[in-house]
Backbone bond lengths (Angstrom), bond angles and torsions (degrees), N, CA, C in turn:
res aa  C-N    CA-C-N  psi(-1)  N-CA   C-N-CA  omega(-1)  CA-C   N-CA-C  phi
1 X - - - 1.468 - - 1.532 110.53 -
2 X 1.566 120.39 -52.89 1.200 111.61 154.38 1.708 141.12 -43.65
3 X 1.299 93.57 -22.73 1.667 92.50 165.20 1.338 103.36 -74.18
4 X 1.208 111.12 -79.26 1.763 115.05 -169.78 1.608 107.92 -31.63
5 X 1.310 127.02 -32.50 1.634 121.55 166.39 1.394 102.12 -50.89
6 X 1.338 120.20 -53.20 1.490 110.34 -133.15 2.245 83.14 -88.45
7 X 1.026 108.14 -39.18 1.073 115.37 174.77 1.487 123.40 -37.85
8 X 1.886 109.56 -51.45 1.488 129.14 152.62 1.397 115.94 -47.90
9 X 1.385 122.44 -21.06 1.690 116.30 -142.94 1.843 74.55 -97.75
10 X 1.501 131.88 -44.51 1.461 155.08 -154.39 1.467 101.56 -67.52
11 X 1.148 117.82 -39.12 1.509 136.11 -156.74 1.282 93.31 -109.19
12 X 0.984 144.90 -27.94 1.505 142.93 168.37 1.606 127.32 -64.33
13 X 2.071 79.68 -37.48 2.223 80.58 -167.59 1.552 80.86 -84.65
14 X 1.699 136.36 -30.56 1.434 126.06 -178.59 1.531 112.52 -47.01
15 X 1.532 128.12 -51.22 1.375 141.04 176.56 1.337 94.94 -38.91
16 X 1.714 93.38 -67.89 1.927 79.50 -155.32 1.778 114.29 -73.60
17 X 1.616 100.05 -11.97 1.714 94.95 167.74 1.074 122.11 -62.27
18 X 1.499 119.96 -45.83 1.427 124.82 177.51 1.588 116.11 -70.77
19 X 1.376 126.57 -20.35 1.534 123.67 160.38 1.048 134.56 -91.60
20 X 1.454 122.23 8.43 1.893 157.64 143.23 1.756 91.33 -77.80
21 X 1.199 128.21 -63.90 1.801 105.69 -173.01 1.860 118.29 -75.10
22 X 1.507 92.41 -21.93 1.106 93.87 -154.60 1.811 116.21 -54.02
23 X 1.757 103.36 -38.89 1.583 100.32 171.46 1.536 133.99 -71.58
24 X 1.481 102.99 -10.95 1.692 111.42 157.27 1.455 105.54 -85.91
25 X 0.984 135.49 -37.40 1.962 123.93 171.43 1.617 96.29 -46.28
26 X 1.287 102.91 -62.92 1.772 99.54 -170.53 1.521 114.12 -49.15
27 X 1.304 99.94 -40.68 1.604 90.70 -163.65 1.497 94.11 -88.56
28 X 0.912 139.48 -4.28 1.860 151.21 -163.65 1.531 92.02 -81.68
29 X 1.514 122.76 -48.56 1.023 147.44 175.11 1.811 113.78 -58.60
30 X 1.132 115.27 -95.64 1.339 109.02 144.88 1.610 108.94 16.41
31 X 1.380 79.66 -87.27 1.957 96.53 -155.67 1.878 100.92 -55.61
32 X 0.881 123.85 -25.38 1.597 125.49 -168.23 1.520 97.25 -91.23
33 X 1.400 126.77 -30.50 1.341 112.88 168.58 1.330 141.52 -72.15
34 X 1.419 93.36 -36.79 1.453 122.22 -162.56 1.784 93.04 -92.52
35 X 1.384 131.68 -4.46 1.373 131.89 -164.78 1.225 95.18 -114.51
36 X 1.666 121.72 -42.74 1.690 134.29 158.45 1.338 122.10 -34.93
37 X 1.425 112.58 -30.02 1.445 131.97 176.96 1.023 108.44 -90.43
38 X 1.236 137.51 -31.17 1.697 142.57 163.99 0.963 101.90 -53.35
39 X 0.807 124.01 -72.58 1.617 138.90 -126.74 2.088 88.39 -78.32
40 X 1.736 95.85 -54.20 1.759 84.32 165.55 1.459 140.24 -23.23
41 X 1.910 97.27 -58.80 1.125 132.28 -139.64 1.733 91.67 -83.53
42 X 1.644 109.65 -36.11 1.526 117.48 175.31 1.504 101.27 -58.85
43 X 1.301 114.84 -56.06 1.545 118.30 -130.89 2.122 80.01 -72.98
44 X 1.267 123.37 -50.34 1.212 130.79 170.13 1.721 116.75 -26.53
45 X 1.592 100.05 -49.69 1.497 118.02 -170.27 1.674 105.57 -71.07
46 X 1.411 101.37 -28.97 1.764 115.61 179.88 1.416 106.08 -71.92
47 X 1.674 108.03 -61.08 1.441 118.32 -169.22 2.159 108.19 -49.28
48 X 1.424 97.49 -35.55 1.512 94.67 -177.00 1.678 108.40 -73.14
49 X 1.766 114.25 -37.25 1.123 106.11 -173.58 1.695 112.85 -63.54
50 X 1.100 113.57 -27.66 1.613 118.83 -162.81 1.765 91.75 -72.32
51 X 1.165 117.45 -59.30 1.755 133.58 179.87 1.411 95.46 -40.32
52 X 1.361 147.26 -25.20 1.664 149.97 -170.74 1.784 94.51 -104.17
53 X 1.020 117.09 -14.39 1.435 108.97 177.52 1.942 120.52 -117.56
54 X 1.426 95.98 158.29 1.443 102.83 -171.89 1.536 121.88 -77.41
55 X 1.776 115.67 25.00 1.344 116.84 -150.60 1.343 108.87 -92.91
56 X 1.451 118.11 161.01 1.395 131.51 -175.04 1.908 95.86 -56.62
57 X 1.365 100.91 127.96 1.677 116.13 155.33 1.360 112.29 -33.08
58 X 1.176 119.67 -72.49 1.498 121.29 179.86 1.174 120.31 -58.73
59 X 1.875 125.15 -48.86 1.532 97.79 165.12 1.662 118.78 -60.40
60 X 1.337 113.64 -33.74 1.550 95.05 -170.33 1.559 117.75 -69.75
61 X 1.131 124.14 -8.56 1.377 134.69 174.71 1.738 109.02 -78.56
62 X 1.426 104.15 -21.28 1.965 114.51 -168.78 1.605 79.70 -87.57
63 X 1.196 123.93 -77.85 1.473 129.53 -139.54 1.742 93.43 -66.68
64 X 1.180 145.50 -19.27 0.958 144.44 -167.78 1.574 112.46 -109.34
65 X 1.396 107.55 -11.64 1.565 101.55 150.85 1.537 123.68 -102.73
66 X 1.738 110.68 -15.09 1.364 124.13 161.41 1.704 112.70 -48.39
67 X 1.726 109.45 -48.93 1.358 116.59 -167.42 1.740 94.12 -63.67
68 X 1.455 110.69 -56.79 1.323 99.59 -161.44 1.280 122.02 -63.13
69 X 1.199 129.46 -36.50 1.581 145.86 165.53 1.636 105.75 -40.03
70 X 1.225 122.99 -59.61 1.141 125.23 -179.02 1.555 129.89 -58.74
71 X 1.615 105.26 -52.83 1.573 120.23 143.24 1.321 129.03 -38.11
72 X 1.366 119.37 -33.47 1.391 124.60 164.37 1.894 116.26 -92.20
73 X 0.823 123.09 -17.22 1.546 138.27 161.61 1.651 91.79 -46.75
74 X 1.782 97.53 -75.85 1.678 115.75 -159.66 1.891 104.20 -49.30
75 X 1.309 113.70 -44.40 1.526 128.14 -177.93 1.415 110.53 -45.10
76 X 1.435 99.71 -51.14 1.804 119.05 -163.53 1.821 91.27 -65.42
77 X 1.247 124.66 -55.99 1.110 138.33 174.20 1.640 125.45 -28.89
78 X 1.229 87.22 -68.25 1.550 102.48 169.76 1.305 121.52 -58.18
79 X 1.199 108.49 -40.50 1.634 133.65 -170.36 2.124 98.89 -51.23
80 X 1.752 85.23 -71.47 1.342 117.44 179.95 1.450 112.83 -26.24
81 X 1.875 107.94 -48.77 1.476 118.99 -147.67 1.926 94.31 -103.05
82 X 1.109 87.49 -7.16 2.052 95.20 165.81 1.481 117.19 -81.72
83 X 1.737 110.88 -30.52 1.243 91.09 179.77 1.492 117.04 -101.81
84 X 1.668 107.32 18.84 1.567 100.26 161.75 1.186 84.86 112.05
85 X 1.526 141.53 0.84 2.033 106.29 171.49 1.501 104.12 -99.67
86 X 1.184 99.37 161.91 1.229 125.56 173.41 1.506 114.36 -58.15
87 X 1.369 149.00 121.39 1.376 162.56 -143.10 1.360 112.64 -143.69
88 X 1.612 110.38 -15.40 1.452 102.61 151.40 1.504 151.17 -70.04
89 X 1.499 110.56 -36.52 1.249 130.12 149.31 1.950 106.01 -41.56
90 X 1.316 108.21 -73.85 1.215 123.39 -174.00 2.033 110.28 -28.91
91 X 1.674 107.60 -61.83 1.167 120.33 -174.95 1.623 110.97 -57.28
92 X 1.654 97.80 -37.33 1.753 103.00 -169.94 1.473 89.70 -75.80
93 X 1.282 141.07 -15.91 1.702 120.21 -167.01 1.735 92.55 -95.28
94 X 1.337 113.92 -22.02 1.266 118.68 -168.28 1.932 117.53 -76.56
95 X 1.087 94.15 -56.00 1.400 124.71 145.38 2.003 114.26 -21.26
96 X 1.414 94.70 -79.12 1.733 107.79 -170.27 2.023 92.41 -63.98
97 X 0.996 102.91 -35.54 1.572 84.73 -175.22 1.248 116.21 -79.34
98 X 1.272 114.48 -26.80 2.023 124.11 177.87 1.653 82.33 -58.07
99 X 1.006 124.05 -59.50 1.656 123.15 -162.55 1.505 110.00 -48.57
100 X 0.895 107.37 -53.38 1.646 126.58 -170.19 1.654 93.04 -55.13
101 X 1.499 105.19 -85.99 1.642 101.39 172.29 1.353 144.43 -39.72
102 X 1.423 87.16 -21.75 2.069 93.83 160.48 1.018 99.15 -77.15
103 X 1.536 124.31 -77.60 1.835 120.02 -176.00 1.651 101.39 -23.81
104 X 0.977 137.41 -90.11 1.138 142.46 -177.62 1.775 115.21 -32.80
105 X 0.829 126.21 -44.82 1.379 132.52 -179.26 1.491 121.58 -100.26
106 X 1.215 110.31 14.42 1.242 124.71 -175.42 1.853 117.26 -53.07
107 X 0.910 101.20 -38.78 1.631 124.62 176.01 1.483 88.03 -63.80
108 X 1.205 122.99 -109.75 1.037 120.29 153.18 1.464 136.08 43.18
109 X 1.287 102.92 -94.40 1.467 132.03 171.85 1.552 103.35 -51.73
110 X 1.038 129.81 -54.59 1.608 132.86 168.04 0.996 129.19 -41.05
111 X 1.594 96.43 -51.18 1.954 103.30 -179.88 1.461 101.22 -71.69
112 X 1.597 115.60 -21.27 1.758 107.77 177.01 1.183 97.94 -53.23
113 X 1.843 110.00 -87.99 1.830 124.00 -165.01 1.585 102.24 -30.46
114 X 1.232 123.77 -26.95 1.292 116.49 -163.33 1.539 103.85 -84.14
115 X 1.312 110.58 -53.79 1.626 115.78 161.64 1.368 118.31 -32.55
116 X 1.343 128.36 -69.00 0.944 143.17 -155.62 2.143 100.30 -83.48
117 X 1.187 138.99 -18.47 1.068 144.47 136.54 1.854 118.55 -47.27
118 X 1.373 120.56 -55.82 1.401 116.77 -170.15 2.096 86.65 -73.12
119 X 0.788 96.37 -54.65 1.701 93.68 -166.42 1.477 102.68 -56.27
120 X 1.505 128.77 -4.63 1.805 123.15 163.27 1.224 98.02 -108.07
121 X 0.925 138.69 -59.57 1.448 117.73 -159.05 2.101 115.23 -88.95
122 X 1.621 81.70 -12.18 1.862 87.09 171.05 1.824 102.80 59.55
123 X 1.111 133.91 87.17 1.073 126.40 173.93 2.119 105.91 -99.53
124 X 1.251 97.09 -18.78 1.741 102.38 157.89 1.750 100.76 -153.69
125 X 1.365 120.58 159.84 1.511 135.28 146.08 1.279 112.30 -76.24
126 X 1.353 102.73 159.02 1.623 120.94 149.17 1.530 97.40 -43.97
127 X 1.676 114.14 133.98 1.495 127.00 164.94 1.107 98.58 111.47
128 X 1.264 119.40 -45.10 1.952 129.92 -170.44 1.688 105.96 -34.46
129 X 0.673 125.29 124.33 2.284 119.35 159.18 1.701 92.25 -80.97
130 X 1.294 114.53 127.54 1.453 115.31 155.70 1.293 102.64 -148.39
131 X 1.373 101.89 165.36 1.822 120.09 178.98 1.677 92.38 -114.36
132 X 1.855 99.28 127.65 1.472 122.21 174.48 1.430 95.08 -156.63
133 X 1.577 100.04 140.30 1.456 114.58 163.53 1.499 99.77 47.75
134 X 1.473 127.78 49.77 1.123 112.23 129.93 1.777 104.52 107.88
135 X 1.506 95.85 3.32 1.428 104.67 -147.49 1.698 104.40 -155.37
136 X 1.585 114.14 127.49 0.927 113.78 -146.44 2.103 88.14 -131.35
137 X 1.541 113.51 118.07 1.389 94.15 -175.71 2.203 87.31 -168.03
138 X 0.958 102.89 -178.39 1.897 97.50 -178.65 1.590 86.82 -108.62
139 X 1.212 111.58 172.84 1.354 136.30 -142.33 1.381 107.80 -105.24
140 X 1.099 155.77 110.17 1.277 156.40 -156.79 1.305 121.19 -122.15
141 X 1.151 125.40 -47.64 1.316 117.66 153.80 1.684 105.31 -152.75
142 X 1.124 98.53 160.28 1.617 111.13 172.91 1.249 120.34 -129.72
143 X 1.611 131.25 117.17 1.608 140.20 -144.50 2.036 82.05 -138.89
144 X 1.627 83.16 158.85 1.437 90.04 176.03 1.515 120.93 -40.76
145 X 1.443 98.36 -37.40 1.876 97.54 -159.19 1.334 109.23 -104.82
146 X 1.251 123.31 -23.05 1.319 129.28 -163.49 2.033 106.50 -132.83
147 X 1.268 118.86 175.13 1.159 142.23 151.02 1.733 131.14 -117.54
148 X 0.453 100.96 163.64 1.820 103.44 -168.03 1.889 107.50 -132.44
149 X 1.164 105.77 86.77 1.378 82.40 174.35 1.776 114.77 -108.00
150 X 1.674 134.04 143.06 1.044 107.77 -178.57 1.898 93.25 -95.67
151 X 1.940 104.78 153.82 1.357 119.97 164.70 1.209 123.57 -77.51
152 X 1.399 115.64 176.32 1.484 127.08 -179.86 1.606 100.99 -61.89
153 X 0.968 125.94 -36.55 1.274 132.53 176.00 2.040 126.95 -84.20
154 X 1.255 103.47 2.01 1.525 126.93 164.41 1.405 97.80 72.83
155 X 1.418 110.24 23.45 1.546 100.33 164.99 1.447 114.10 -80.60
156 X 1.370 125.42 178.91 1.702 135.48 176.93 1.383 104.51 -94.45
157 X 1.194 133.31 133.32 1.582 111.03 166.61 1.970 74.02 -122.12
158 X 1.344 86.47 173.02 1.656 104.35 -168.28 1.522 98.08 -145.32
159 X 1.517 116.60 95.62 1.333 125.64 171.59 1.370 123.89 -81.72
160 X 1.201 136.77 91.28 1.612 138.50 139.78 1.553 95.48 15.10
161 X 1.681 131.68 133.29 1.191 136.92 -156.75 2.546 80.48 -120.40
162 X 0.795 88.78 -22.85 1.525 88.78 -178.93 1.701 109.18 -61.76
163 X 1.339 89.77 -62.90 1.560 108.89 -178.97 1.500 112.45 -69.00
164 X 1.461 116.48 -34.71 1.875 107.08 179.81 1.739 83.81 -90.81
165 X 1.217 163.07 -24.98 1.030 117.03 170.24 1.504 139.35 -88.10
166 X 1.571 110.73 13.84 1.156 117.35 165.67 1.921 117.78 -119.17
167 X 1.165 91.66 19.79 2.003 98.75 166.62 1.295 99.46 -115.14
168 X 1.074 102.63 -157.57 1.518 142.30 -164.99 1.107 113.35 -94.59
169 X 1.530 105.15 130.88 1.713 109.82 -158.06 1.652 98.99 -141.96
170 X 1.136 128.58 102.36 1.787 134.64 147.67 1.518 119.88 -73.30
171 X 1.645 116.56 105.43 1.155 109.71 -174.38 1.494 87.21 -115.04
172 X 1.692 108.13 118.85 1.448 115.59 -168.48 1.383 107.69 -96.37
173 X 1.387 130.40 16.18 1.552 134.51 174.83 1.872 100.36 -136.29
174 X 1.363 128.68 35.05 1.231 136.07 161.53 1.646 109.15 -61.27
175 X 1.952 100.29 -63.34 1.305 96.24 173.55 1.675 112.50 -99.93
176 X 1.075 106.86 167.76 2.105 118.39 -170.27 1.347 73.41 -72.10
177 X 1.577 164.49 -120.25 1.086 145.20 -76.35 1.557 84.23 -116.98
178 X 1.874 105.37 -175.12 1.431 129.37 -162.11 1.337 98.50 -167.23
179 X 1.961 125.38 129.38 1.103 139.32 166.68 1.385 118.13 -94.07
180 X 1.488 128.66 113.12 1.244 137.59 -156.82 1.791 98.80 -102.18
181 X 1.472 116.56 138.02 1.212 111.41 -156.65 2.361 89.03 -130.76
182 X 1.280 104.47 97.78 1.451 99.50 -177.26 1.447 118.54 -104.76
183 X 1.112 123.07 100.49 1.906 103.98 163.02 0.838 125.96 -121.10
184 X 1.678 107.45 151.12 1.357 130.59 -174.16 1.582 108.03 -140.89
185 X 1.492 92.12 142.66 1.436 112.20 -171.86 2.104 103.79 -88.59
186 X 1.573 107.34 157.79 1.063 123.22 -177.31 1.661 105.53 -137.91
187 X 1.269 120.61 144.63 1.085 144.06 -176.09 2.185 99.50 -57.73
188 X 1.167 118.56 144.30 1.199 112.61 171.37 1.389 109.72 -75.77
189 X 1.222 147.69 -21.88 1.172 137.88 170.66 1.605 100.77 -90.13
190 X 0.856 122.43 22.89 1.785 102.54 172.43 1.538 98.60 -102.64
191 X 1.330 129.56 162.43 1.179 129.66 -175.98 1.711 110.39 -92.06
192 X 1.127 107.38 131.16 1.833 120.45 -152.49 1.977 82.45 -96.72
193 X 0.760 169.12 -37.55 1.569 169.92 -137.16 1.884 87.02 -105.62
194 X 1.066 109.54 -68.44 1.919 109.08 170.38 1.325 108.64 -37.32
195 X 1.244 122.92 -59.37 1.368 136.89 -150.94 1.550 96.06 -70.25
196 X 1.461 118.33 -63.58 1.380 120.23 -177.54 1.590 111.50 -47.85
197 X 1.603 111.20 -49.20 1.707 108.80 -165.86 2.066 95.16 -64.91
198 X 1.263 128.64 -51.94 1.102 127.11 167.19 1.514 101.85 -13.90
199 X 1.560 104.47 -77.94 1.393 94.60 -179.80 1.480 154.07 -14.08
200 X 1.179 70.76 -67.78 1.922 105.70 171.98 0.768 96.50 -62.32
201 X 1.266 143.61 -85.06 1.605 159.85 -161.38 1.969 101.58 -27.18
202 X 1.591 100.89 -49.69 1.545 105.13 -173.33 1.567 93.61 -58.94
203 X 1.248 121.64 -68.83 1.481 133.10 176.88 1.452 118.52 -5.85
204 X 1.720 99.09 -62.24 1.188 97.80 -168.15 1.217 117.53 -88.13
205 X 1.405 126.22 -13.11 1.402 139.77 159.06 1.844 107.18 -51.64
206 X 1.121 124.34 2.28 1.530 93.83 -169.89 1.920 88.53 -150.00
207 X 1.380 87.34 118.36 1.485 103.64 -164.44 1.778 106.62 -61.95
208 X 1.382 114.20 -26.10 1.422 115.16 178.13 1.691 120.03 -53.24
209 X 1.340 93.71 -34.02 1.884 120.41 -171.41 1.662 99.23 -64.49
210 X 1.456 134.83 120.14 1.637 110.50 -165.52 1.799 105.82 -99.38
211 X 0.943 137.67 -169.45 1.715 95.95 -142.96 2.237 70.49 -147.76
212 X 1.578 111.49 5.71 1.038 120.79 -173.97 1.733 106.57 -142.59
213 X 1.153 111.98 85.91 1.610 154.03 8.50 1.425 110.95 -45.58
214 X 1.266 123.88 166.59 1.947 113.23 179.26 1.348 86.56 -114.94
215 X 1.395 120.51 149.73 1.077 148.63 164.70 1.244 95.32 -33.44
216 X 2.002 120.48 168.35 1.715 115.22 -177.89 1.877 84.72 -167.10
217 X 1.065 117.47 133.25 1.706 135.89 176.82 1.885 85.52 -107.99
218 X 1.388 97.13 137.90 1.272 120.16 131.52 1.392 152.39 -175.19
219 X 1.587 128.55 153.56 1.182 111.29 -169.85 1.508 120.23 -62.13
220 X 1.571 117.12 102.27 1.263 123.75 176.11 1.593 121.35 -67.26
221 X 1.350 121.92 -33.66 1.159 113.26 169.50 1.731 109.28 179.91
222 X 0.844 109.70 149.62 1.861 119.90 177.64 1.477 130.03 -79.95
223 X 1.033 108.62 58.87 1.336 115.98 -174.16 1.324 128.97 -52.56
224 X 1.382 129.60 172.54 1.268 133.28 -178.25 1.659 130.79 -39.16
225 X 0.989 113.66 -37.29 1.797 165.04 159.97 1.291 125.25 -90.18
226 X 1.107 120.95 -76.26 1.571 115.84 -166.81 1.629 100.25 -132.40
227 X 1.275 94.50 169.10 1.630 109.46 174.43 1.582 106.55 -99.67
228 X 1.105 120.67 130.17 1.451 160.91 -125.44 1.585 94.62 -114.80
229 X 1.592 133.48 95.27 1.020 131.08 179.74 1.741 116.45 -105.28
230 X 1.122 131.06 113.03 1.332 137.20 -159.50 1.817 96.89 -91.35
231 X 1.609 130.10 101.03 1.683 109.79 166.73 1.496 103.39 -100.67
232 X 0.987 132.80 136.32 1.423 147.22 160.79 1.976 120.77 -103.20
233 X 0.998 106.83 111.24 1.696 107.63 -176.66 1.934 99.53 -146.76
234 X 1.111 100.09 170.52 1.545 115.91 -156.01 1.627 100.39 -142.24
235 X 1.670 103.99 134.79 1.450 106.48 -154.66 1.872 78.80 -163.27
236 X 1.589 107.87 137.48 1.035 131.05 159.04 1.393 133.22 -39.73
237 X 1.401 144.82 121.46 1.076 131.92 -108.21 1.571 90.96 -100.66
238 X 1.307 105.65 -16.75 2.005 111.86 -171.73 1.567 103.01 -81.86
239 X 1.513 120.30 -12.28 1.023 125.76 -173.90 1.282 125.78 -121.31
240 X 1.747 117.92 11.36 0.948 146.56 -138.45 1.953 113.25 -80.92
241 X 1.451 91.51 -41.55 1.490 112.17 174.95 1.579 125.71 -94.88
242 X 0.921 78.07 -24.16 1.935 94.08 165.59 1.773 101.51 -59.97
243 X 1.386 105.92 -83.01 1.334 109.19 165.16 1.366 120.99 -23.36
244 X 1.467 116.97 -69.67 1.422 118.99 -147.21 2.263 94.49 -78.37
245 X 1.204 118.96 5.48 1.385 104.76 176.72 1.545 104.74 -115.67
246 X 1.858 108.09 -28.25 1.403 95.92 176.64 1.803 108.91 -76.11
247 X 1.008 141.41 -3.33 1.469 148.26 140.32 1.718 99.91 -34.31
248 X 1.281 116.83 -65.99 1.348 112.10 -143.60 1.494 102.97 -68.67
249 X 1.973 100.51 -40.62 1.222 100.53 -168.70 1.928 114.13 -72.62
250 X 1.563 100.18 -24.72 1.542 88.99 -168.87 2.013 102.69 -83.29
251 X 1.229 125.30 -11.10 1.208 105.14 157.27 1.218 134.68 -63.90
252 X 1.353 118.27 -38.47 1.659 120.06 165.23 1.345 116.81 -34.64
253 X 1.796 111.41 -54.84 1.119 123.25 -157.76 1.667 110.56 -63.64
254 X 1.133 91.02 -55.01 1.937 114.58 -177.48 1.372 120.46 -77.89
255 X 1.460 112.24 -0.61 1.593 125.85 176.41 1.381 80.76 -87.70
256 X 1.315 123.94 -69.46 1.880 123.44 -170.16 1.142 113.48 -47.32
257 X 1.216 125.01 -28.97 1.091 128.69 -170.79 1.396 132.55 -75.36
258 X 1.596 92.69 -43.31 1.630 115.90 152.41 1.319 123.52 -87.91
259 X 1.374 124.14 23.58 1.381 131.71 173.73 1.612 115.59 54.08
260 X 1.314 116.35 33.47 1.331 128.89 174.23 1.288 100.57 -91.06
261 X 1.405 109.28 124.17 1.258 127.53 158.95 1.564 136.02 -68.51
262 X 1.485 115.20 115.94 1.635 115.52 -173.60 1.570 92.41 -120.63
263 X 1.663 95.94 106.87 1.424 96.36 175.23 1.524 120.35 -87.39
264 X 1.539 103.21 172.93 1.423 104.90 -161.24 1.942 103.28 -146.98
265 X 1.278 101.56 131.19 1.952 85.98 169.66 1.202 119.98 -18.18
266 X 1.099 121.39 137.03 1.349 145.80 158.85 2.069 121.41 -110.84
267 X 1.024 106.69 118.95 1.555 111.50 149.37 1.716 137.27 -103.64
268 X 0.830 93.35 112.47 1.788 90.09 176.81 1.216 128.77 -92.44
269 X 1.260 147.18 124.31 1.383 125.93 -158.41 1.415 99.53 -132.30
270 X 1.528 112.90 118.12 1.369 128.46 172.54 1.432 113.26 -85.07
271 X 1.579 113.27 127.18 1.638 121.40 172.16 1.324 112.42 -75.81
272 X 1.126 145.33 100.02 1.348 124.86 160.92 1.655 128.65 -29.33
273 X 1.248 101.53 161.63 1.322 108.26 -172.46 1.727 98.65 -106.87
274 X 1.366 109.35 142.78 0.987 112.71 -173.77 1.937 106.41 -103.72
275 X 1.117 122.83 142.63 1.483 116.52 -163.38 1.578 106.54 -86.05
């Protein structure tokens, strides 16, 4: 008989435990459904905003599993602090370890923000040629952490997204055209009025060269040796190198041709005389 008391006494404080939890279970409940439906209803509201915008695939695929992860973090939270535990302990253990993993990931963490900056504001695409960090190659792919550019030489270079998004960036296919800047020196006795129309003359011979801006010669400066001819002309950026070497080569040709002199070091070497 004394068991069955103590048995009653067990089943009693359970009743009234479970009818003390029972209206935070319900509403605990509640709250995880009705927040489950949020959290949908956002990620939906995101998925349409990203579909209206011009953004990289890969960030919109990051930020839209970032949103949901986090939204479901916040849920679990709430959930947690409905059925009566304590969430302070929880946040401070949660907290000291976010810390730890930044310290630790700090590198890291940079080349993310940095990723996730070039992929919003796009300072080049995939295809782009730009010079960053030292290094000059077109753009191959762009990932959260890194960049990929291949070189003139078809190597990979792999840029740190931390460091190229806080230097210096030449994206040489931003605008459709490109101003090509060439000089070449001329002998002081060669006639500089020849030399310039030569110029031009190559210019207008080569349909790539766009003739709107017009090509422009000038004497940049008088050097030690020769007089210092500055040509400047503007040529489409797909066509950019074509131009800027058949320039180099047809002045050589047509300077010789017209007996214009392009001087070059000289050494002279005197034998002594022996007595």
């Amino acid at each position: 008989m004394e068991q069955l008391e103590n048995y009653q006494e067990y089943i009693d404080k359970a009743v009234l435990w479970g009818l003390g939890v029972l209206p935070n279970l319900v509403m605990a409940i509640i709250i995880f459904f009705v927040g489950f439906w949020v959290i949908k209803f956002i990620n939906n509201m995101v998925s349409r905003f990203f579909a209206k915008k011009d953004y990289d695939e890969t960030l919109e695929s990051f930020l839209q599993s970032f949103i949901s992860i986090a939204l479901k973090a916040l849920l679990f939270v709430l959930v947690v602090t409905q059925l009566g535990v304590k969430t302070s302990s929880l946040v401070a253990i949660i907290g000291a370890a976010g810390l730890a993993i930044g310290l630790a990931l700090q590198g890291s963490l940079a080349n993310f923000a940095g990723g996730v900056l070039i992929l919003i504001f796009k300072p080049f695409k995939v295809g782009d040629f730009i010079s960053a960090q030292g290094i000059d190659g077109t753009v191959k792919e762009i990932s959260i952490f890194n960049t990929k550019l291949s070189t003139f030489g078809n190597q990979i270079a792999i840029l740190p997204n931390g460091q190229l998004s806080n230097g210096n960036i030449i994206n040489y296919n931003m605008e459709s055209t490109r101003r090509d800047k060439i000089d070449v020196g001329i002998g002081y006795g060669s006639n500089i009025k020849e030399a310039k129309e030569i110029l031009l003359q190559i210019c207008a011979d080569n349909p790539n060269i766009l003739t709107e801006p017009a090509p422009e010669v000038y004497v940049g400066a008088l050097g030690d040796s020769s007089v210092d001819l500055t040509l400047r002309f503007w040529a489409n950026n797909d066509v950019f190198w074509a131009a800027h070497f058949y320039v180099i080569e047809q002045t050589k040709l047509r300077f010789d041709a017209a007996g214009i002199e392009i001087p070059f070091p000289q050494r002279v070497m005197h034998q002594a005389l022996k007595g």
